[in-house]
C-alpha positions as CSV (number, residue, x, y, z in Angstrom):
1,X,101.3,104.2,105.5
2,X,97.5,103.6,106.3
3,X,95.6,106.3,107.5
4,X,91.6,107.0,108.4
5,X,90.0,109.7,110.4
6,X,91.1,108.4,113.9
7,X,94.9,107.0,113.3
8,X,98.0,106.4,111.1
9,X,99.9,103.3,110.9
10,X,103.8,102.9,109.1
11,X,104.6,99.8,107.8
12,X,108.3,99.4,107.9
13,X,109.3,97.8,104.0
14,X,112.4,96.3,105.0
15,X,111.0,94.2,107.7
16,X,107.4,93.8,107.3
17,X,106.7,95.0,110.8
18,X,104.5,97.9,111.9
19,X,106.5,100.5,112.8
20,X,104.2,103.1,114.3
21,X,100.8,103.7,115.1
22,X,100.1,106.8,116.0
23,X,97.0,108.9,116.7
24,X,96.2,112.3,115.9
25,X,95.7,114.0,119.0
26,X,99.2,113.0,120.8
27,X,101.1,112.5,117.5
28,X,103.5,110.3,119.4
29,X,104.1,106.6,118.5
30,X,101.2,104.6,120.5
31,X,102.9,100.9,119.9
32,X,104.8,98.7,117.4
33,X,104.8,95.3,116.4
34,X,107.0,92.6,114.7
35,X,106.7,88.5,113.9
36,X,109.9,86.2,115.8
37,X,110.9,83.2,117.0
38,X,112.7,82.9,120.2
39,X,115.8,80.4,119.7
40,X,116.1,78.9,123.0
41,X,119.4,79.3,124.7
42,X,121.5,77.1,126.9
43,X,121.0,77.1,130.5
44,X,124.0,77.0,132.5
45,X,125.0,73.0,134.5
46,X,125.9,73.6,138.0
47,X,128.9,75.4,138.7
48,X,129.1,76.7,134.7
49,X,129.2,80.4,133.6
50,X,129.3,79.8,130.1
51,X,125.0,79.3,129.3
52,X,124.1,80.9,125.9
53,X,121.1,83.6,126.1
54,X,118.2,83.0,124.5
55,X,117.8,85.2,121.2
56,X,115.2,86.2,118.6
57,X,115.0,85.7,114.9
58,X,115.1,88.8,112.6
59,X,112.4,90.0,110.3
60,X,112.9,90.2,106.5
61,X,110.4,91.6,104.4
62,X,110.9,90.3,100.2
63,X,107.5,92.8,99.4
64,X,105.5,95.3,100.8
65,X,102.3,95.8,98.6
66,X,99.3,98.1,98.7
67,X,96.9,95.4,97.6
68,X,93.3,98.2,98.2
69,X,93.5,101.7,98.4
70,X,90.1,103.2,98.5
71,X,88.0,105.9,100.3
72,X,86.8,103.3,102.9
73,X,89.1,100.4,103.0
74,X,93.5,100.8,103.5
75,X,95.1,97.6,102.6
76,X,99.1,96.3,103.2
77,X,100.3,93.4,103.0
78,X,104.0,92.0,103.7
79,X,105.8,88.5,102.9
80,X,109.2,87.8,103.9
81,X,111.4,85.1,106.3
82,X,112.2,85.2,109.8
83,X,115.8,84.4,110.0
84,X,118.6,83.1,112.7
85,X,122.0,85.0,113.5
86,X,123.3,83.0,110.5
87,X,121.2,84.3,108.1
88,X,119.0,80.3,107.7
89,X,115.2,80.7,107.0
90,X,113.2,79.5,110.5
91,X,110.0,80.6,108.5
92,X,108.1,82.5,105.7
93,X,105.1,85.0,106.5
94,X,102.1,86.9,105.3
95,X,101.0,89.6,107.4
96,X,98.1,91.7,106.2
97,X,97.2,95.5,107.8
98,X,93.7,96.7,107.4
99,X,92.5,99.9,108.1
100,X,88.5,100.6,107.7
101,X,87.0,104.3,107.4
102,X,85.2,104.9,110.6
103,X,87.3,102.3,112.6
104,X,89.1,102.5,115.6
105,X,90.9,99.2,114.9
106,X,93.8,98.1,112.7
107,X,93.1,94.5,111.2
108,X,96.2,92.4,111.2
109,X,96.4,88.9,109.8
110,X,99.2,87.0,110.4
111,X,100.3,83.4,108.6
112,X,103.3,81.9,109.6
113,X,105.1,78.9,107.4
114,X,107.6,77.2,109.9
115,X,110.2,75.5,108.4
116,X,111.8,74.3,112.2
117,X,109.4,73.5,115.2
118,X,110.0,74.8,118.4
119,X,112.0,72.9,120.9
120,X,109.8,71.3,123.7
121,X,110.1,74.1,126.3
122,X,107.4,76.7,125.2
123,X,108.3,79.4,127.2
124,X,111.8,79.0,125.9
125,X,111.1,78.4,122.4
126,X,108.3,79.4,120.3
127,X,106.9,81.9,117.4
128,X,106.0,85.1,118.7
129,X,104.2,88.5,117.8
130,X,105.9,91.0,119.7
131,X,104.5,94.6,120.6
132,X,106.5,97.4,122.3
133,X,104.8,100.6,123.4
134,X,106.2,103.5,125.3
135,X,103.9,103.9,128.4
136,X,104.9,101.1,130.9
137,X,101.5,101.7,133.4
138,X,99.4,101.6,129.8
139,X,96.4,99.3,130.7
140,X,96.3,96.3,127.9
141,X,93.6,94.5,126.7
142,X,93.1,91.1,125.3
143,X,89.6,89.5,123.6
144,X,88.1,86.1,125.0
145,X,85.1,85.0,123.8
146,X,84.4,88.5,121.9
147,X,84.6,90.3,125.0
148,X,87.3,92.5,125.7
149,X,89.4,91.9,129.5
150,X,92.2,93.6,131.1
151,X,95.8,91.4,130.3
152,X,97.0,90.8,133.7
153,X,99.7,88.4,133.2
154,X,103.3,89.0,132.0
155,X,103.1,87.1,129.0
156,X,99.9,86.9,126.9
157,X,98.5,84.2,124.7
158,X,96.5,84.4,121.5
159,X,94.6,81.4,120.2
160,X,95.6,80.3,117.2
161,X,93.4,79.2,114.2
162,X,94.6,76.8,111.6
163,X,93.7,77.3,108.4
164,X,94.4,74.5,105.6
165,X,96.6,74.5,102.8
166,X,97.4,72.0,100.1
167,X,100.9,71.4,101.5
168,X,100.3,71.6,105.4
169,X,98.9,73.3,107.7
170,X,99.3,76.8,108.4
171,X,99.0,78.7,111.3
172,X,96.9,82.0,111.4
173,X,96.9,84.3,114.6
């Protein structure tokens, strides 16, 4: 759990994923977040019933470590796979939750290790940080070009920034 003055957030151990973040004044869970990777289904041919939905790799966290814990910085960080149905790695991640006294913001760093690449259809195929949140007319925001605009459109993109490692490349979001 990270806390400050304005907000608490849970970090579920056995996934890696944030579980909760709630703030003080409602008490009730404001939104939640997980890493996947949609696994493109089969589209059904002409006259066929039997197409395959598309489904989502599961999150596995192998540690879930307080790395700071001081009066002004809250620090958690999570490593584990993203797995298929069949239990086969699709990647490894790092995800990192910050939380700064005096801070309305939770910090989270995400690197991702793919060990298959996405089939050619992106929006059928493609790594993914999923957030739920219980308030369907909530307004959401995204940042472009450190300015912060209202998310209008049903699916929203991040950019990505790669960062090098001795092996390969390694995507950040």
């Amino acid at each position: 759990m990270l806390r400050n003055e304005f907000f608490e957030a849970g970090v579920r151990p056995e996934t890696g994923s944030l579980n909760m973040l709630k703030d003080y004044s409602s008490r009730d869970n404001r939104m939640s977040q997980q890493i996947a990777y949609r696994i493109a289904g089969t589209r059904p041919e002409l006259g066929e019933d039997d197409a395959q939905p598309a489904a989502y790799s599961k999150m596995i966290a192998d540690a879930a470590t307080i790395t700071r814990a001081t009066s002004v910085l809250g620090e958690i960080v999570t490593r584990g796979r993203l797995v298929d149905r069949r239990g086969e790695t699709l990647a490894g991640f790092r995800q990192t939750y910050r939380v700064w006294r005096g801070s309305r913001v939770l910090q989270v760093e995400i690197e991702l290790e793919p060990r298959v690449e996405p089939d050619a259809d992106p929006w059928d195929s493609y790594f993914a940080c999923r957030f739920a949140w219980a308030d369907e007319a909530a307004d959401v925001y995204r940042s472009l070009h450190q300015t912060r605009h209202r998310a209008k459109a049903k699916r929203v993109e991040a950019p990505i920034m790669w960062k090098s490692s001795a092996a390969n490349r390694v995507p950040r979001f």
